[in-house]
C-alpha positions in Angstrom: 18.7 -37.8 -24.1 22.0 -38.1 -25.4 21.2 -41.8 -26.9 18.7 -42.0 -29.9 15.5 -43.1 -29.1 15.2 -44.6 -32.8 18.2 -47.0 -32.5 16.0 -49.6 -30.6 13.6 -50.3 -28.1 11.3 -48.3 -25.9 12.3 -46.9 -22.6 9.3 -47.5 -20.0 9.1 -43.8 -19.0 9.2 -43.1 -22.6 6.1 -45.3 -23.4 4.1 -44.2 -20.3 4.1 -40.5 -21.7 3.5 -41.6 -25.2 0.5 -43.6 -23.7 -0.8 -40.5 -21.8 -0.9 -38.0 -24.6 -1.6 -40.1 -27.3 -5.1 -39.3 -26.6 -5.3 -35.9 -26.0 -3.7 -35.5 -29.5 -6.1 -37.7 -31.2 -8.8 -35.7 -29.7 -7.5 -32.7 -30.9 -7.2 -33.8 -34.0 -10.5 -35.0 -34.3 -11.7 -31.6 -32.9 -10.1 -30.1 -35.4 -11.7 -31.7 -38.0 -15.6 -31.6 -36.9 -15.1 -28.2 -35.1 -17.8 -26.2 -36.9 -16.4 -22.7 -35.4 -13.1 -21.7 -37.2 -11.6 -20.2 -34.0 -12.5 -23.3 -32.3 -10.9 -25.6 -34.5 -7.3 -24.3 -34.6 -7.6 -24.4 -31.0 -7.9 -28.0 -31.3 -5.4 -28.0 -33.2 -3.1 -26.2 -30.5 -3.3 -29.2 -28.1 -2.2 -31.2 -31.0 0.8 -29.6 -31.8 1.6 -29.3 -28.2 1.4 -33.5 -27.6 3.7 -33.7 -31.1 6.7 -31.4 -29.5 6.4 -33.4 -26.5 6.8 -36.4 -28.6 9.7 -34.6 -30.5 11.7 -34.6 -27.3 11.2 -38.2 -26.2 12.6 -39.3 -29.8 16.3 -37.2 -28.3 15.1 -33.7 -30.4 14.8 -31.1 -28.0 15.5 -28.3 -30.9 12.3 -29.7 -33.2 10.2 -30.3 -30.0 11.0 -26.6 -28.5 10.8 -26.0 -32.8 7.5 -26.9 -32.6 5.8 -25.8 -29.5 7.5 -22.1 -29.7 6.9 -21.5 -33.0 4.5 -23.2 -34.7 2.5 -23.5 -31.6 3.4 -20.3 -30.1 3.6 -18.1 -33.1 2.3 -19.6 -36.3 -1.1 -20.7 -34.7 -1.5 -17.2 -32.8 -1.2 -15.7 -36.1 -4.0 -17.9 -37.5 -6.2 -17.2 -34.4 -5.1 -13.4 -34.6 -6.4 -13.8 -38.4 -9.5 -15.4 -38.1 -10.8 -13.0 -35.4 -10.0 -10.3 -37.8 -11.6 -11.3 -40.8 -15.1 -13.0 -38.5 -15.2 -16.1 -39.7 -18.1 -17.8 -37.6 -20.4 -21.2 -37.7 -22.8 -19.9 -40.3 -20.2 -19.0 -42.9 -18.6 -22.5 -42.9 -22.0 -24.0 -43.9 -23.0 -22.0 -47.1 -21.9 -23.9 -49.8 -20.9 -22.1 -53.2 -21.6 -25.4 -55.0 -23.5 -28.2 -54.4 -22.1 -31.1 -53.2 -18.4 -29.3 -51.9 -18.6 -30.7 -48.3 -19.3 -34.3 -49.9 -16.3 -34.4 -52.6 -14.0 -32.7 -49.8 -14.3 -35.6 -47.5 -14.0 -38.0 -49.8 -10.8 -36.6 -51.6 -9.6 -36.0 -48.0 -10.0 -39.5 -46.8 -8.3 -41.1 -50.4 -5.2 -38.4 -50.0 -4.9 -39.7 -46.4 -4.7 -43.1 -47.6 -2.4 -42.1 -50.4 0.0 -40.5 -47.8 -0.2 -43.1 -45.4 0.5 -45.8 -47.6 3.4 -43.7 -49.9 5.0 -43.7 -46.1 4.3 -46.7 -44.7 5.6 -48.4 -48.0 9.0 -46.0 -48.2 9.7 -46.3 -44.5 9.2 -49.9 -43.5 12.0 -51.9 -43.1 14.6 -48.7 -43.4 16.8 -48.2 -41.1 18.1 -44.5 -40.1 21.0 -43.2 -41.6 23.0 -40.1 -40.2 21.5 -39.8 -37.2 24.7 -39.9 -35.2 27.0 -37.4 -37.4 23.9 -34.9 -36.8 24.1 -35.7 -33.0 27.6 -35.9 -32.8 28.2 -32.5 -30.5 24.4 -32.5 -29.7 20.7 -32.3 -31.7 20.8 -28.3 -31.4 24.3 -27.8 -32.4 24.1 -30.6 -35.1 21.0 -28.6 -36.5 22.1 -25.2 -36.5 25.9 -26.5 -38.3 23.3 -27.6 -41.0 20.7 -25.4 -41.1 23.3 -22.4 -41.3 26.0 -24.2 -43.8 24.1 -26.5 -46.5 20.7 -25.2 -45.7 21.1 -21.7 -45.5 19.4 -20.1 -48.3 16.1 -22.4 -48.5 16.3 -21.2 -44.8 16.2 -16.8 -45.6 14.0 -18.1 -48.5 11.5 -19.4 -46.1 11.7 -16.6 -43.3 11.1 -14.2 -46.5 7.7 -16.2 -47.3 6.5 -16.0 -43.9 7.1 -12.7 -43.5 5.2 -11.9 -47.0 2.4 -14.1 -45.5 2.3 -12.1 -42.1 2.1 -9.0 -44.5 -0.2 -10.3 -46.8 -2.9 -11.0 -43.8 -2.8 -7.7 -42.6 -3.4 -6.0 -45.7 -6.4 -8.2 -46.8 -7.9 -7.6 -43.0 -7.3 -3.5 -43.1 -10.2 -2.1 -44.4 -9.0 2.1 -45.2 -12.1 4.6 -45.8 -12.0 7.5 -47.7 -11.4 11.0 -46.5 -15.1 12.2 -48.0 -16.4 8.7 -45.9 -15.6 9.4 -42.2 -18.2 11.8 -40.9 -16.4 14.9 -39.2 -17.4 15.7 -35.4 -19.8 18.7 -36.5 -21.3 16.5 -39.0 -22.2 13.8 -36.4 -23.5 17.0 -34.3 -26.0 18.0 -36.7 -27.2 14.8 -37.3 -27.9 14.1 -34.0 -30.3 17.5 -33.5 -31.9 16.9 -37.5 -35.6 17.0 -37.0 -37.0 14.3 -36.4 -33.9 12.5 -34.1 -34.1 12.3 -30.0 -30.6 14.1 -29.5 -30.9 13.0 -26.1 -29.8 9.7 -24.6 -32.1 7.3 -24.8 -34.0 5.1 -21.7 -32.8 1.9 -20.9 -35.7 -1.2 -21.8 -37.9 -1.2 -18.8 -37.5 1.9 -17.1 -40.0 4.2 -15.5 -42.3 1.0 -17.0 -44.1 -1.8 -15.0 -41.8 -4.6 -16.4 -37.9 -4.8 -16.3 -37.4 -7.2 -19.1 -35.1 -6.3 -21.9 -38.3 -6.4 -24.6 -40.1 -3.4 -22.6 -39.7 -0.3 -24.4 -38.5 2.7 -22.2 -40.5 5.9 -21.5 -39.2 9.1 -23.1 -39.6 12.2 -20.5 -43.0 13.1 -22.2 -44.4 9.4 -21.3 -44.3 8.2 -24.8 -42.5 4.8 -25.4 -39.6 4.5 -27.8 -39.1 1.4 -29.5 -35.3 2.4 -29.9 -34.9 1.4 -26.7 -35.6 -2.4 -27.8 -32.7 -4.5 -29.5 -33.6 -5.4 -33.3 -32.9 -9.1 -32.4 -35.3 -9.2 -29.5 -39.2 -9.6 -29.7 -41.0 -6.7 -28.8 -42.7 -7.5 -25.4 -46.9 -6.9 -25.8 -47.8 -4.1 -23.1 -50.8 -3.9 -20.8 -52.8 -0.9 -21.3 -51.5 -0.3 -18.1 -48.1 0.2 -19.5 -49.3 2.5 -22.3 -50.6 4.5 -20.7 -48.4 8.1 -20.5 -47.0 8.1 -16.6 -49.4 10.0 -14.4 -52.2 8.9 -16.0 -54.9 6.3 -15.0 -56.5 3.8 -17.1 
């Protein structure tokens, strides 16, 4: 990789792995974009960064390829991912809209900045040819980039560990929720609760036992034969019983 890829044509083994993972990046991509589950979507986004380091090192630059799948990749998106599970962003939160007609002037803004872009580039990069390519690669692409990054670049590079840090920060303050000393219920507190009239202090049957039915929506028998509907998850539909299955145990009906 010593020769840069940019200076002319295409080596064969060069365009085979472009042709390979060009499509798993595009896929990503568009997974990223139609995802409707956050968590979801920057995984997409994963495999998309992984195909661009790849790319990175067929254009002779191992340090932004590695760059790019170890940190950004590795440590940037984790972070995301780590954030997003703490905060619970699902599916039905991405579809409330706070005002009407968001989704519709997001796409479209979306799709005329994408042109903007593309075209801004496409007009200030055609026809140019690259300049300084070979003083940067003159003792290799690492050591070219680190004499640079560490000499002419060195503040805007502290500058930019300090916002990422403050970013890192930031997240984990905004996801720590603190209660109040007077809010957390002590152990004895919990204990009388429990045994207040009117509460079952004991644990409570599973759904379907001691009953005629094992499904999940058949309320369990308390030791007196009565049912308890506590038994049943909220989100579940209560199962109707037989008068069978009403009936206290021992008893005939």
């Amino acid at each position: 990789m010593s020769a840069i890829a940019a200076a002319g044509g295409m080596a064969t083994g060069e365009a085979v792995t472009f042709w390979i993972l060009v499509w798993p990046a595009l896929i990503g991509a568009l997974g990223m974009v139609f995802a409707r589950n956050a968590i979801h979507s920057a995984l997409w986004l994963v495999l998309t960064m992984l195909c661009l380091g790849v790319f990175y090192v067929l254009q002779s630059a191992p340090f932004i390829g590695l760059a790019q799948i170890i940190v950004y990749t590795g440590a940037i998106m984790m972070l995301f991912l780590f954030v997003l599970m703490l905060v619970g962003r699902d599916a039905s939160d991405s579809l409330i809209e706070t005002l009407r007609g968001q989704r519709l002037a997001a796409v479209v803004l979306g799709i005329g900045f994408a042109g903007l872009v593309g075209t801004g580039v496409y007009r200030g990069l055609s026809g140019v040819e690259a300049v300084g390519l070979e003083q940067a690669n003159a003792n290799g692409n690492v050591q070219g980039i680190a004499s640079i990054l560490f000499t002419r670049y060195v503040f805007a590079f502290e500058v930019t560990s300090a916002l990422l840090i403050t970013a890192a920060v930031g997240g984990m303050v905004l996801a720590h929720i603190e209660r109040r000393r007077g809010e957390k219920r002590t152990q004895p507190e919990i204990m009388r609760a429990r045994f207040a009239p009117g509460n079952y202090p004991g644990p409570k049957p599973g759904p379907g036992v001691y009953a005629t039915s094992d499904s999940v929506a058949t309320p369990g028998r308390l030791p007196d034969g009565t049912l308890t509907d506590k038994s049943i998850s909220q989100i579940l539909p209560a199962r109707e019983l037989t008068s069978s299955e009403t009936a206290p145990k021992g008893t005939d009906k």
